[in-house]
VOROBA-214720 format. One line per field, with one value per residue (C-alpha): residue in one letter; x, y, z. Coordinates in steps of 0.1 Angstrom, whole numbers. Each point is the difference from the previous one (the first is absolute). Example, Ala and Ser with C-alpha at 12.3 -4.5 7.8 and 13.67 -1.06 7.14 Angstrom:
BEGIN
r = [a; s]
east = [123; 14]
north = [-45; 34]
up = [78; -7]
This chain:
BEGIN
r = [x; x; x; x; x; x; x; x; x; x; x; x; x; x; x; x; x; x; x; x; x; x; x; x; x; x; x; x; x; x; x; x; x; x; x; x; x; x; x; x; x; x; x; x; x; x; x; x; x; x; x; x; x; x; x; x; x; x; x; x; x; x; x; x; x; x; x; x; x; x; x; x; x; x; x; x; x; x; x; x; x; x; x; x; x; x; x; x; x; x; x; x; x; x; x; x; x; x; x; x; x; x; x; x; x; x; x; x; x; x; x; x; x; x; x; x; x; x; x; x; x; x; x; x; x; x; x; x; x; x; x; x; x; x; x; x; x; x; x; x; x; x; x; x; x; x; x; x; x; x; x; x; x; x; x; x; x; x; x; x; x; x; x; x; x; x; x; x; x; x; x; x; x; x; x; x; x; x; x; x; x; x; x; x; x; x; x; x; x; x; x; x; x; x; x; x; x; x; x; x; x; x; x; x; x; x; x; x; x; x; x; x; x; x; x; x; x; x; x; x; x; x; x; x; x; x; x; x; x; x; x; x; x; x; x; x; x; x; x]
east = [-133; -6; -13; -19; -12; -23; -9; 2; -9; 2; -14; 3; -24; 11; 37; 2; 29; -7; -8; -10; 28; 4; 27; 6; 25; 11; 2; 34; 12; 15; -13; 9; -29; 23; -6; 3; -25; -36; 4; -27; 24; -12; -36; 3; 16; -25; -32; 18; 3; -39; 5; -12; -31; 6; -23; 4; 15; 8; 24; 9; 21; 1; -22; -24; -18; 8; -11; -27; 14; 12; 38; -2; -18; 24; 30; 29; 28; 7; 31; 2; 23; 5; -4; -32; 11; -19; 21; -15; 7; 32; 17; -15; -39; 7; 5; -26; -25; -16; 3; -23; -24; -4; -3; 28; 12; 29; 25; -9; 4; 38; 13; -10; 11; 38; -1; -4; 27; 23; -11; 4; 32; -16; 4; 7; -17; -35; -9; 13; -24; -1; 18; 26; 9; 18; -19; 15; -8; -39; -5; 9; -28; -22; 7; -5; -30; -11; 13; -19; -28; 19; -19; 4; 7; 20; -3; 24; -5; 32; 12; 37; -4; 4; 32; 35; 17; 23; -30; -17; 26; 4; -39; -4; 28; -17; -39; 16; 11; -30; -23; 25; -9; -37; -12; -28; -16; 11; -8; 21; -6; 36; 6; 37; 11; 34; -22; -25; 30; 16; -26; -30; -3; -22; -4; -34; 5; -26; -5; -34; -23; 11; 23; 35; 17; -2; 29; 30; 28; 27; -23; -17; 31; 19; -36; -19; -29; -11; 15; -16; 21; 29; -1; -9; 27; 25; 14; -14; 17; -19; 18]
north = [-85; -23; 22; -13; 16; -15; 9; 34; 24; 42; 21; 39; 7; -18; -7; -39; 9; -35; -35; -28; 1; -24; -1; -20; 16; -24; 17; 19; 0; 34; 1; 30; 6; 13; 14; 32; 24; -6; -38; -4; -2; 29; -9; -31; 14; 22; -23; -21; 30; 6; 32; -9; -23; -32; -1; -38; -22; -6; 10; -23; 4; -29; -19; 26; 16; 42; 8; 26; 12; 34; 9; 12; -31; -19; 2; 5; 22; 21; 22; 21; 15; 33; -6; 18; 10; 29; 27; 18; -30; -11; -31; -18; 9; -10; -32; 3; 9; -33; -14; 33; 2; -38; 20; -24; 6; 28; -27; -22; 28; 12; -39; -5; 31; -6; -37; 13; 32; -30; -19; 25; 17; 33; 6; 31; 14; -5; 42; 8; 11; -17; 26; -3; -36; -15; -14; -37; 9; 14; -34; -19; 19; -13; -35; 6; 16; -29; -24; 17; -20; -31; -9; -34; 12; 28; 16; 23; 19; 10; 6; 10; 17; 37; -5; 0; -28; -6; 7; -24; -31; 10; 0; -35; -15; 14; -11; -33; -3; 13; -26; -28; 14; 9; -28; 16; -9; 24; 15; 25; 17; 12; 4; -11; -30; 0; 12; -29; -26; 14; 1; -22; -38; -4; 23; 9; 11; 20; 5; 20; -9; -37; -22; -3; -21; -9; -18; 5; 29; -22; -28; 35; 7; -32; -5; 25; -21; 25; 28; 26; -11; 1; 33; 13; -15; 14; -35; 6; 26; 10; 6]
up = [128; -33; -33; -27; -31; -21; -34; 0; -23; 0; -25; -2; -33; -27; 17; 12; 28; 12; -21; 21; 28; 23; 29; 32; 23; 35; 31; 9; -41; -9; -39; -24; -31; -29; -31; -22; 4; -7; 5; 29; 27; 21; -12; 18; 29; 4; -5; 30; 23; -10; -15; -32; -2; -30; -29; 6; 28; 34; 25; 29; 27; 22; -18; 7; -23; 0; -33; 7; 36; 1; 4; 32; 15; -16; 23; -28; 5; -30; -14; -28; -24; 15; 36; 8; 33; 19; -2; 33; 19; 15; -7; 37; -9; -40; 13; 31; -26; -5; 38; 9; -27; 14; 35; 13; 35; 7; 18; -31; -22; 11; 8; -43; -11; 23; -17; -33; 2; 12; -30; -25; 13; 10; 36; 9; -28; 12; 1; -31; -26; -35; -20; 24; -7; -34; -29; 16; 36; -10; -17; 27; 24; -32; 10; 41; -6; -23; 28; 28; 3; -7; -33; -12; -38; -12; -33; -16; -31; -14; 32; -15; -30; 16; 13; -13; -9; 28; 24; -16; 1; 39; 6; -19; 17; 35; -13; -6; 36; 11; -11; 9; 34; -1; -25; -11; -35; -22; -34; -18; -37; -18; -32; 5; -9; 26; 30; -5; -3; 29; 26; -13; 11; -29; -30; -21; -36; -14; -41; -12; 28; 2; 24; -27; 26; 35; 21; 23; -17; -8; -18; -24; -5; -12; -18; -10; -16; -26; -29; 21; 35; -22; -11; 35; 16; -23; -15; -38; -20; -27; -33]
């Protein structure tokens, strides 16, 4: 699915988390929205997921326009920082959950839930609970689960950050992978500069609520385009 964001702009009181932002995403692109904390990235995710109305804007996905539709109308598959599995469930109905609150069939049902298992390297593990898994092994339930319904964008919020470091090289390598396969549109927030190079096709620099720089990794980083990309990327050493 193609994404477009037009003009948008968030406000919380007198905060402007988004000035004027405008974004056009082509169907199957893997894009990572950077920035240091405060800079709008999440905001924006989260105005495209529909979980926070814009002051201002539109949100189009396919051309079509999705602005005022609620998130769960909306079709999007969503993952968050810390996992938010249900702890009472196994790992098989985490992942079920969305196919039955859509009331899908049993057969249907099991034949997704076996696909994505396969997919995410889980078999075997299907009737373990939650707290029985590793941090790396909950989030990847995170994705099936988001991948359930087969949505045709995927959003991530920071969907690394809890994990240690070596679990998080080995989960980037694997989400990489993963969308080669799948070739869903996806969105991902990080703060990280290396695990936006290493798994975006297309990276989103955010600075104060604006769009700093906006192009594929290697390109940002041979040319940053502004002071502000320079000191994020760690190239200008202040004296």
């Amino acid at each position: 699915m193609a994404l477009e964001v037009r003009s948008v702009r968030k406000y919380f009181g007198q905060f402007a988390a988004l000035h004027d932002v405008s974004l056009q995403v082509p169907d199957g692109q893997l894009v990572a929205l950077l920035g240091p904390s405060g800079s709008g990235k999440t905001t924006l995710l989260r105005v495209i997921a529909g979980l926070e109305p814009p002051d201002s804007g539109q949100v189009l996905y396919d051309d079509r326009d999705v602005t005022r539709q609620p998130a769960r109308l909306r079709g999007v598959g969503m993952v968050f920082q810390h996992f938010a599995l249900f702890p009472h469930l196994d790992v098989y109905e985490n992942i079920a959950f969305s196919l039955r609150i859509r009331k899908a069939p049993e057969p249907e049902v099991r034949q997704r839930v076996g696909e994505l298992l396969d997919l995410i390297q889980l078999s075997g593990l299907e009737r373990r609970r939650p707290a029985q898994l590793s941090g790396g092994q909950r989030q990847r339930v995170a994705l099936a689960r988001a991948l359930a319904a087969q949505p045709k964008l995927l959003l991530l919020d920071e969907p690394f950050s809890a994990l240690d470091a070596r679990v998080r090289r080995d989960l980037r390598r694997w989400l990489r992978e993963l969308h080669e396969r799948i070739q869903t549109t996806c969105l991902f927030v990080t703060h990280d500069h290396e695990e936006a190079f290493e798994l975006a096709d297309r990276v989103v620099l955010f600075d104060r609520g604006n769009i700093a720089a906006d192009g594929p990794p290697d390109a940002l980083w041979n040319d940053p385009k502004s002071l502000f990309a320079l000191r994020f990327f760690g190239q200008l050493c202040e004296v």
